[in-house]
C-alpha positions, -999 to 999 in steps of 0.1 A, spaced: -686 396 -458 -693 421 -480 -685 461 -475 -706 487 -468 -709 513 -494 -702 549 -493 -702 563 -524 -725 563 -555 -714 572 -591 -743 588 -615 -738 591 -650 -772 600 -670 -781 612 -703 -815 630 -692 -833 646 -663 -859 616 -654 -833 591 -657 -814 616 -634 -847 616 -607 -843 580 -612 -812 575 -605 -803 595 -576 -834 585 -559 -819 552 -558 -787 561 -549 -796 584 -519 -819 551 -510 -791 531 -507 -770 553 -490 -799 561 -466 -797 523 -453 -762 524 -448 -759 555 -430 -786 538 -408 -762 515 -397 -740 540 -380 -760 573 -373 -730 595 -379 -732 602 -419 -753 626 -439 -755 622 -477 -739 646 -498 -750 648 -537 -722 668 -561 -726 676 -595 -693 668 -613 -701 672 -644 -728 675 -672 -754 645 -665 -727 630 -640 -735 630 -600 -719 617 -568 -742 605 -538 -716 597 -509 -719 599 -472 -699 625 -457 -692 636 -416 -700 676 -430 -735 665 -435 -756 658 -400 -769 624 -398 -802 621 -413 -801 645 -444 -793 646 -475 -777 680 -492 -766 691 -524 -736 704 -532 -735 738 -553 -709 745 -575 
């Protein structure tokens, strides 16, 4: 049985592979979070051309946010 993910690492070298990318991750995520109806998806830039998608509780099931640093 496999596990569930919750977390999505993005590391791109330009903004449409970016769209691409996190388009697909927050996708994924989305079908997961389905599963339980308690996550949101949080999306963090860590670093030049390098994202996080994850589910978090501080996000209300249902929507996606982006986190501003």
């Amino acid at each position: 049985m496999s596990t569930p993910i919750d977390r999505i690492d993005i590391e791109v070298a330009s903004r449409y592979l970016l769209d691409e990318e996190l388009d697909a991750a927050v996708g994924r995520l989305r079908e997961v979070a389905l599963l339980t109806g308690t996550q949101g998806i949080l999306v963090t830039r860590v670093g030049p051309g390098r994202y996080t998608a994850a589910l978090s509780d501080q996000v209300p099931f249902g929507m996606t946010r982006e986190l501003v640093s």
